[in-house]
C-alpha positions as CSV (number, residue, x, y, z in Angstrom):
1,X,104.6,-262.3,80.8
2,X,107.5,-259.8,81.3
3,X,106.8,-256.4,83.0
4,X,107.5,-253.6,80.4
5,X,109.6,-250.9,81.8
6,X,108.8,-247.4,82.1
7,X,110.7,-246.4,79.2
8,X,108.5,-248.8,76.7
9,X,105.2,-247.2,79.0
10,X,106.0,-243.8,77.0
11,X,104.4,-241.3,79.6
12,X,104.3,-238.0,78.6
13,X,107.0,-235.5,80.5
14,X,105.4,-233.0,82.5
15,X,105.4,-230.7,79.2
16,X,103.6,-232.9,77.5
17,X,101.2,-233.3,79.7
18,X,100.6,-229.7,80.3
19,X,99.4,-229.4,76.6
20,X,97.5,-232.5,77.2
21,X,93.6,-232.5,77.5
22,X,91.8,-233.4,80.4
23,X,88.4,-235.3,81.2
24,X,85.7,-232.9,82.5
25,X,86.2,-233.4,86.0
26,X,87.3,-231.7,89.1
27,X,88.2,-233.1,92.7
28,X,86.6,-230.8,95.5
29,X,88.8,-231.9,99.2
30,X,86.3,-231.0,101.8
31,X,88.6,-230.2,105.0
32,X,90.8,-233.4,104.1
33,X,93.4,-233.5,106.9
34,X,95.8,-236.1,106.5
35,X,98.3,-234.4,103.4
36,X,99.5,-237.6,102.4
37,X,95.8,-238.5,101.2
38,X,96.1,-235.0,99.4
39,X,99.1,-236.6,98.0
40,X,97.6,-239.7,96.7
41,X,94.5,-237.8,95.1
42,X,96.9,-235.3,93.4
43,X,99.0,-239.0,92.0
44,X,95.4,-240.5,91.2
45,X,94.1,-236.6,89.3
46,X,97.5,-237.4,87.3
47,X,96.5,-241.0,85.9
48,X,93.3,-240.2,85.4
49,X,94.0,-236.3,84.0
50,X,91.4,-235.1,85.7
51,X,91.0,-231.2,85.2
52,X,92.1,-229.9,88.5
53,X,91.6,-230.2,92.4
54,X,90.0,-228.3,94.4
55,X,91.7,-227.9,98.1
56,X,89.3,-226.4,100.3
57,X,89.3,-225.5,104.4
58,X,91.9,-227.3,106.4
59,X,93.0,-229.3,103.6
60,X,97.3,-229.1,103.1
61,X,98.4,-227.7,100.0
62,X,101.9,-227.6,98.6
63,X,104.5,-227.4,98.9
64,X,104.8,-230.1,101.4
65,X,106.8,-233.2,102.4
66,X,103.9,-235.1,103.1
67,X,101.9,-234.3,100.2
68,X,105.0,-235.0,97.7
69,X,105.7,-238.5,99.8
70,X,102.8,-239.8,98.2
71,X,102.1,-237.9,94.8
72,X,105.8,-238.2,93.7
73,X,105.3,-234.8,92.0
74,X,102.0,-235.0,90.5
75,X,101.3,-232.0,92.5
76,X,103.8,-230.1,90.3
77,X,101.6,-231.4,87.2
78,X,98.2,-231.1,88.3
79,X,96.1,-228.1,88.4
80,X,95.0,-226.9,92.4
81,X,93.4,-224.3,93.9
82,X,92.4,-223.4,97.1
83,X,89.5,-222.0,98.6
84,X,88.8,-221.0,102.4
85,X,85.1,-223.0,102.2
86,X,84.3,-225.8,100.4
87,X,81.1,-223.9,100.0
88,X,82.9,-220.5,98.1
89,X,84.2,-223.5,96.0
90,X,81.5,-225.2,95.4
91,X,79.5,-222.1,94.2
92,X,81.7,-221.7,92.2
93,X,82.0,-225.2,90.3
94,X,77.6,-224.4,90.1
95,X,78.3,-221.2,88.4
96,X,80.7,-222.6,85.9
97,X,78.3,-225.3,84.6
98,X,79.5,-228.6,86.9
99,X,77.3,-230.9,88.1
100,X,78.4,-231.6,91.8
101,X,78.4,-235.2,93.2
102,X,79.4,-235.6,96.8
103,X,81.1,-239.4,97.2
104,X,79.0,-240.2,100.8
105,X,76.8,-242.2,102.5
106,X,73.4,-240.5,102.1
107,X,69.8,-241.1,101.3
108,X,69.2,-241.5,97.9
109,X,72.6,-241.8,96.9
110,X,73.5,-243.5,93.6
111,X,75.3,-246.9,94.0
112,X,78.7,-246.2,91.9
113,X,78.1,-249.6,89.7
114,X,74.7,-248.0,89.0
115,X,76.4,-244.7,88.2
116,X,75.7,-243.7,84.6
117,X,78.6,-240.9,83.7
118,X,77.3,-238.6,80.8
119,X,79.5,-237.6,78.4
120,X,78.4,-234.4,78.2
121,X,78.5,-233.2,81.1
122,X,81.5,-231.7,83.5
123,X,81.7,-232.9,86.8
124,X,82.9,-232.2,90.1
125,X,83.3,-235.0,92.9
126,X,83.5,-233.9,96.8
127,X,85.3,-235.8,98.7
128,X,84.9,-235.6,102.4
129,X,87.2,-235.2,105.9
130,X,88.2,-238.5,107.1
131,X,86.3,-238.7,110.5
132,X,83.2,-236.8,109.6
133,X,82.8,-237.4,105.6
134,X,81.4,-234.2,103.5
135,X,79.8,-231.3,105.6
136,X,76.0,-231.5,105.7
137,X,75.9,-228.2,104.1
138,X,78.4,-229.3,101.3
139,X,75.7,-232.3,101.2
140,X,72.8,-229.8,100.8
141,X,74.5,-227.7,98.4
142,X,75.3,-231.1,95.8
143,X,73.3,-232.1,93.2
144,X,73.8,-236.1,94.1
145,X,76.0,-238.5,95.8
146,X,77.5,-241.3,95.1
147,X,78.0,-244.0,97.0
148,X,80.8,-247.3,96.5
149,X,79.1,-250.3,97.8
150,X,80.7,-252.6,100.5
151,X,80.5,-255.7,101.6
152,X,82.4,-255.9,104.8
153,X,82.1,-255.0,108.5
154,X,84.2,-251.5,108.0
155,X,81.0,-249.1,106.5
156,X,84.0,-247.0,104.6
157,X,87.1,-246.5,102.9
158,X,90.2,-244.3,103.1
159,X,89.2,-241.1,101.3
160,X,92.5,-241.7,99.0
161,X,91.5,-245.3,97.8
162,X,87.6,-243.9,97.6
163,X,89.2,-241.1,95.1
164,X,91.1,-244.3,93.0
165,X,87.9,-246.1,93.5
166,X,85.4,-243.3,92.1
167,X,87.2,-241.6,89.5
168,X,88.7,-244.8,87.6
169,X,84.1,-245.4,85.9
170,X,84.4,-241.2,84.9
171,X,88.0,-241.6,83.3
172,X,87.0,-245.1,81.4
173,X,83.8,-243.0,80.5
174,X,85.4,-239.7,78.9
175,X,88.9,-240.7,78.2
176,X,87.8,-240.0,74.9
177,X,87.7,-236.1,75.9
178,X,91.5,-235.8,76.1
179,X,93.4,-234.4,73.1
180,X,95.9,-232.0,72.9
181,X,95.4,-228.5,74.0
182,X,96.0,-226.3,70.8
């Protein structure tokens, strides 16, 4: 095997991927603190061209060092807003036709390899604080969860990796959904 160089990978420039589609799904940051892990989920929104993210409460947005350590300018290329409450965003997700899927520990959450994606839907995934997970009344307001199973003694992962984790079944469902804006 011989690793291909980025020139042979033939990624779009960031004009290229601003006329690009996106899959029908939108990253909600409930009150996400570190803004290094706001950096990595604006890197992962880029692989997976997912429609935009959502930065809501505490949650760093750019410009920042910290943020562009870790999304090496993907936060130049992908779509962000931010809201004072993740509840004013998450209205407004509701009013615009997404369904809303927390990523958390809850009862009667949906195991992610049990997950069924439908393609026509448009979704938006909340993604919690890394101490206290997504608020209860975040929780309240979704219209599921999903939850990554585990088998080891740690009962989570890094909010960043969970993103990677959680978005990679929705991407590999409606990658099909991208084509070029007109």
């Amino acid at each position: 095997m011989r690793k291909i160089t980025n020139e042979e990978l033939h990624r779009p420039s960031a004009d290229e991927f601003a006329a690009m589609g996106r899959i029908p799904v939108v990253v909600v940051l409930d009150n996400v603190r570190s803004a290094q892990n706001v950096g990595a989920f604006f890197r992962t929104s880029d692989a997976f061209a997912v429609e935009r993210v959502m930065l809501c409460g505490i949650t760093a947005t750019p410009p920042s060092r910290d943020i562009h350590k870790s999304a090496l300018g993907a936060e130049l290329t992908v779509e962000w807003a931010h809201y004072e409450t993740t509840a004013q965003c998450v209205e407004e997700l509701r009013s615009a036709g997404y369904t809303l899927l927390c990523v958390e520990q809850v009862e009667g959450a949906v195991m992610l390899d049990q997950l069924a994606v439908d393609c026509e839907r448009k979704y938006a995934l909340v993604f919690g604080n890394e101490v206290a997970g997504v608020d209860q009344a975040v929780v309240d307001m979704c219209d599921g969860a999903i939850e990554i199973p585990q088998a080891g003694t740690k009962h989570s992962l890094n909010v960043s990796v969970a993103g990677g984790v959680v978005l990679w079944p929705f991407f590999a469902a409606l990658r099909s959904k991208i084509v070029n804006r007109e």
